[in-house]
N, C-alpha and C positions, 0 to 999 in steps of 0.2 A: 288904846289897843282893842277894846270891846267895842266902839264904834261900828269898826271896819266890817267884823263878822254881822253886824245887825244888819249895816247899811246895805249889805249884799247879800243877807235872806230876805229883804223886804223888797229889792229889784228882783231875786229870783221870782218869788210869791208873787208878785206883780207880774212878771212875765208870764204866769203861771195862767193866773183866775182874774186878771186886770184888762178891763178892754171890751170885754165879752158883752151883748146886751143882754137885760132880764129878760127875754122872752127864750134867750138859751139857759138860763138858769132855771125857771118853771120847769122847761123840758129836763134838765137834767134831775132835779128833784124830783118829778112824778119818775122819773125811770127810777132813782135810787130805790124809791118809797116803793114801788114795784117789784121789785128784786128781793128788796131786803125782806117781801111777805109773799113769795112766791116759794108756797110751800105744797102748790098740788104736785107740780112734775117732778121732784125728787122721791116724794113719797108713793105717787101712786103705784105702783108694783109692793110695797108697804103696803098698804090701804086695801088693795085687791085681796092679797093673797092671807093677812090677818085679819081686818074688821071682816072683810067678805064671804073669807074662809073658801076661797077658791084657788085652783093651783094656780103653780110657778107658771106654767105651760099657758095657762089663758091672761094670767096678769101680764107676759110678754105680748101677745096679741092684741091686747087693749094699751101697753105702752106704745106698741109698733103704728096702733092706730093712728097715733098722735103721729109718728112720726110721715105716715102715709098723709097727713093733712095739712102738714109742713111743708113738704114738697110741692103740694098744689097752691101752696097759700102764696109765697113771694111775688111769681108774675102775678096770680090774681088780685094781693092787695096794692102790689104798683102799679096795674093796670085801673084800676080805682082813683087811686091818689090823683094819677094823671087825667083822668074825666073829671073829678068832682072836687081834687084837691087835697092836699096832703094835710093839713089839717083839719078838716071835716073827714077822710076816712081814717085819722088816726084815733079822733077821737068814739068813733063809732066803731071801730075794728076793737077800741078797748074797752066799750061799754058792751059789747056783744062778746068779747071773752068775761068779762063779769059773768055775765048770765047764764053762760056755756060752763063754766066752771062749779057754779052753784048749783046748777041742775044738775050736770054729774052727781054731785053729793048725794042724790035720789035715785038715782038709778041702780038699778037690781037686777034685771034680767041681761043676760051674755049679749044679744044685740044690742043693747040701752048703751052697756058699756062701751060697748067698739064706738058705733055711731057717736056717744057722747063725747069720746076718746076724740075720734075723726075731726067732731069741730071744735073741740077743744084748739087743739094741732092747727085746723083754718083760721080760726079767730084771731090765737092768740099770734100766729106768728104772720099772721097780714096785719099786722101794727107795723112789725120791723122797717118794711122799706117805707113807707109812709113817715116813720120816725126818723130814719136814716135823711130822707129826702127834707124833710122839714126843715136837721139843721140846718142844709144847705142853703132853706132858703132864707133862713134868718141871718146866718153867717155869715159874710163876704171871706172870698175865694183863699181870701192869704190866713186868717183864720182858722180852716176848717179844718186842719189837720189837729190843731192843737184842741179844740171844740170834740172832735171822734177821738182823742185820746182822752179826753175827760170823763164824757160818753161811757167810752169802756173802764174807765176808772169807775166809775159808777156802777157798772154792773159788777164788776170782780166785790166790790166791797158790798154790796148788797147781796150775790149771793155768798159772802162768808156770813154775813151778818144771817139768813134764812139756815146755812147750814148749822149755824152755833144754834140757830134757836128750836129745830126741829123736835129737841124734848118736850115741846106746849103740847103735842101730843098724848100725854101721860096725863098732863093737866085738863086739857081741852075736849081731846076726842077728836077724830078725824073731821069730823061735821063741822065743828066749829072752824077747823084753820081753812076750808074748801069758804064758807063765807069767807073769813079775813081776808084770805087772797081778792076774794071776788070784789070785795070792799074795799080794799085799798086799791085796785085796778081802777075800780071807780072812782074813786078821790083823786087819781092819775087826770082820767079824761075829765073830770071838772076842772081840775088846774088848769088843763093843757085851752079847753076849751073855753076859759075866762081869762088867760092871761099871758098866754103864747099870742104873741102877732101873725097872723098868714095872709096869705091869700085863696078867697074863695075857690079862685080856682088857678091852676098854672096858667103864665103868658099866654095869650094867644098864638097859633102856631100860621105860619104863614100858609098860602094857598098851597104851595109845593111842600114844604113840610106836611100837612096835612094831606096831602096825597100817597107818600113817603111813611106815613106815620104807623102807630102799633110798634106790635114784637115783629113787626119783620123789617124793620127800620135797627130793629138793636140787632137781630140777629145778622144782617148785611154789615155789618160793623166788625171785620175782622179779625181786628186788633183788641178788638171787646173781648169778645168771644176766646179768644185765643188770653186773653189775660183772664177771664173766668177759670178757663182749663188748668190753667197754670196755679190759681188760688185752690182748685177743688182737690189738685196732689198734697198742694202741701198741709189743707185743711186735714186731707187723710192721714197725712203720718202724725198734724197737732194730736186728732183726735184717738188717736194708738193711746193717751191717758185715760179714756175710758172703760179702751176694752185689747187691747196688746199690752201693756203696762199691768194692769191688775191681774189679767192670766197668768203671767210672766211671774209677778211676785207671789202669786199662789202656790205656784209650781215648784217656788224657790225656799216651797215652807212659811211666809211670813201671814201673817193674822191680817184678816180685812182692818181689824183695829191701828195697826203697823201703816198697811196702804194708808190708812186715812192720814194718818197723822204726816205721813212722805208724801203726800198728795196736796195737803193743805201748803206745801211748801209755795206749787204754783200761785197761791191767791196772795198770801205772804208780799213773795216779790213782786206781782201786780202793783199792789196796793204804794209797798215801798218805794220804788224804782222806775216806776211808769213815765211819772212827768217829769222828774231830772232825764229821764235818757230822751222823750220825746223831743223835748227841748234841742240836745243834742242832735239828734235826726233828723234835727230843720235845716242844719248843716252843709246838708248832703243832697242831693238830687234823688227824686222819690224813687229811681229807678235803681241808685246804689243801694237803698233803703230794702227795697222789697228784695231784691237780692241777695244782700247780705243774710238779712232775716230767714230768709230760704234757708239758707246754708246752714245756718248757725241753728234752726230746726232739727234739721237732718244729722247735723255734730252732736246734739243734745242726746239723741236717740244712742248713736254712737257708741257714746260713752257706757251703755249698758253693756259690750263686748268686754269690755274689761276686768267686771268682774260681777258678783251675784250678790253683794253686803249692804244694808241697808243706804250706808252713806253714799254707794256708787248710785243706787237710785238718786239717792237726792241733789247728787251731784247734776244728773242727766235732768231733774226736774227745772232745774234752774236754770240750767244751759241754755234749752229749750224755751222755756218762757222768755228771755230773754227775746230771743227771736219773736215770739208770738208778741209779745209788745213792740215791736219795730211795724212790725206785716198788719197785724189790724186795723191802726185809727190809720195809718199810710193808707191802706188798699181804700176805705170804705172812703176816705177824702178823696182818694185820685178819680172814683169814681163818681162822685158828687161834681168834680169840677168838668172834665169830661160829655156829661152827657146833656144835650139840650136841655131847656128849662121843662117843654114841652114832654119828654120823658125822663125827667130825671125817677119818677116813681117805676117804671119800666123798667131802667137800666139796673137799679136798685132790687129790683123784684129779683132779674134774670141774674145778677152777683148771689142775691141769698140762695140761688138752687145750687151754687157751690157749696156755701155750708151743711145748708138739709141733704143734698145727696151724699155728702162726706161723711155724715152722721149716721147714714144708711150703710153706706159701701167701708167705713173703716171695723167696724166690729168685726163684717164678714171676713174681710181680710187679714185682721189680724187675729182673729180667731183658728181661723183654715190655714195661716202659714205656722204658726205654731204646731197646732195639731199636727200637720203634714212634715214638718220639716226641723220646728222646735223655735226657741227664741231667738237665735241669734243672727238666722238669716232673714227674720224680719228688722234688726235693726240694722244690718245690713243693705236692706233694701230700702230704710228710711233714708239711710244717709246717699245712698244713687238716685232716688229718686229726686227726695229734696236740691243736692247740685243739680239734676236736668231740668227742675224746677226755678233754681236759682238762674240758671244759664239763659233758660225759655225769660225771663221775667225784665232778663236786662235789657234786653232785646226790644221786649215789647213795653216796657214801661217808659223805657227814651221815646221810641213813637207818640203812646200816648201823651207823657209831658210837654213834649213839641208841641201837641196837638192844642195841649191845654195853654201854650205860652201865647200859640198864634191864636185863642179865642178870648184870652182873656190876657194882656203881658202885665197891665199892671197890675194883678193881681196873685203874682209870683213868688214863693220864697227865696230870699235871696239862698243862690246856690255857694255850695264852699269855696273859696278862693283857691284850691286846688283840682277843683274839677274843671274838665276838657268843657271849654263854650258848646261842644256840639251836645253834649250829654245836660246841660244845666236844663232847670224846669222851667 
């Protein structure tokens, strides 16, 4: 009888992490190892405003800096990638946040800070689509979804791992964790660059593609574009957990120590629940996938209508995640298969300005609807938003899957035995 049970955790587990080559395994360890010591961006508003002794008011101006450097950073490190190669600029996009980050550590004067902030924010986040596109090219196409769910397993459990450890502080001193960081980033780009397989440079692009080419090749891509739009709504209501969610429980009376603790729920269920339901995901055609996910985003929010107790928070955190593991390693694969070889760093670049401008745009909104109106017509307007999110998504996700069957068929998840032929990927 105890056969049965092993024989079938060791086919899941094998479904899981079986298959894969080492040169996605490198990449995923330099990311975990990355994460789990990526201890400047939580703390720095910490750092400014205690070691510095400067206000609240300029340590948001030097976090914001990061995030003005972020926005610039995606098309420009996929525009990189795709000249010189996604492995040669990942590994130099991450040896150049080393350095950008340790030199912060010294900087003193108000411009030092900003500016340092500034490249920090470009460095560090022109890895992403370089890193994004890499797996792609190690991967092969029926892979890649399950490769970005791991991906992002990896960063959930690595930043729980940097947020349990943020007391070395006490022990360390600011100075020392801005090295760590900077040192293990490094230890990253040596991995990536002795034992990740690439290519020097993307395929060559034919005469016409090459006339065709840049960001105005991705921007003429309408269905692109219009599935970026559709990812940057629903990024804005994910990200109501950093800044409509903790206003919300503020207001509700409950202790930043409370949020934490209701908050950590989302990494929790990352961690737990990620790869059995991805698994299940594959099921489905990617466009049921992102849709659903939509939806079930916007429901999670929802559930804050009901009541103001700690446990209806936690209930809605859950929800929610739920969703947010369906929508990410889907989204960031459909786009890896999707875009020529010749831009896949591009494509990649122009997806991340969803997430950095979401990062921008969701605080202010959900900061100014509360204020303005109170909480619960901002969860209200998650849940409208995310269905016209959901609705836009299915729409354009069939297109693109077509898109992806007729570029590539044999490299296709088998779609569910109940879904419509014209909808399968």
């Amino acid at each position: 009888m105890g056969i049965r049970p092993l024989a079938k955790a060791r086919t899941s587990f094998a479904a899981t992490f079986g298959g894969l080559p080492s040169g996605f395994w490198w990449l995923w360890t330099a990311q975990l190892i990355n994460r789990a010591c990526g201890f400047v961006m939580p703390l720095l508003a910490f750092y400014i405003t205690e070691e510095l002794d400067r206000s609240a008011a300029f340590a948001g101006t030097v976090v914001a800096g990061i995030g003005v450097g972020s926005l610039v950073a995606g098309p420009f490190g996929g525009a990189l990638g795709d000249r010189f190669g996604h492995k040669p600029t990942l590994v130099a996009a991450l040896g150049a946040t080393a350095a950008s980050m340790i030199a912060l550590a010294y900087a003193r004067s108000p411009w030092a800070l900003i500016v340092g902030a500034f490249v920090v924010g470009v460095t560090n986040n022109a890895t992403r689509p370089a890193h994004n596109a890499l797996i792609a090219d190690v991967i092969p196409g029926k892979d890649q979804v399950r490769a970005y769910s791991l991906n992002f397993w990896a960063i959930n459990v690595g930043y729980s791992i940097a947020m349990l450890s943020v007391g070395l502080v006490s022990f360390t001193g600011y100075t020392a964790l801005f090295w760590l960081n900077g040192a293990t980033t490094l230890i990253g780009a040596v991995m990536i660059a002795t034992r990740v397989p690439g290519r020097a440079r993307p395929a060559e692009p034919t005469e016409a593609e090459e006339a065709a080419g840049g960001f105005g090749a991705v921007l003429r891509d309408r269905s692109f574009v219009a599935f970026v739009g559709a990812q940057f709504l629903v990024l804005t209501i994910l990200l109501q957990s950093e800044s409509g969610l903790p206003i919300a429980m503020s207001l509700d009376g409950f202790s930043p120590s409370t949020f934490g603790q209701v908050a950590a729920l989302n990494g929790i269920v990352i961690v737990a629940v990620q790869l059995p339901l991805t698994r299940l995901y594959k099921r489905f055609p990617e466009s049921w996938v992102l849709a659903g996910s939509s939806a079930t985003v916007g429901i999670g929010y929802s559930v804050l209508l009901l009541g103001d107790s700690a446990w209806i928070y936690g209930v809605s955190i859950v929800v929610w995640t739920l969703g947010e593991i369906g929508n990410t390693p889907t989204s960031f694969a459909l786009v890896a298969r999707i875009s020529p070889d010749h831009l896949r760093g591009r494509y990649q670049g122009l997806y991340q300005v969803a997430w950095t401008g979401s990062a921008v745009v969701a605080p202010l909104v959900g900061g100014w609807v509360i204020h303005t109106w109170g909480a619960g017509p901002l969860w209200i307007g998650c849940l409208v938003v995310a269905l016209a999110a959901a609705v836009a998504q299915l729409g354009i996700g069939t297109r693109l899957t077509r898109r992806v069957a007729t570029k590539d068929p044999e490299e296709q998840p088998e779609p569910a035995k109940s879904a419509p032929a014209s909808d399968a990927g």
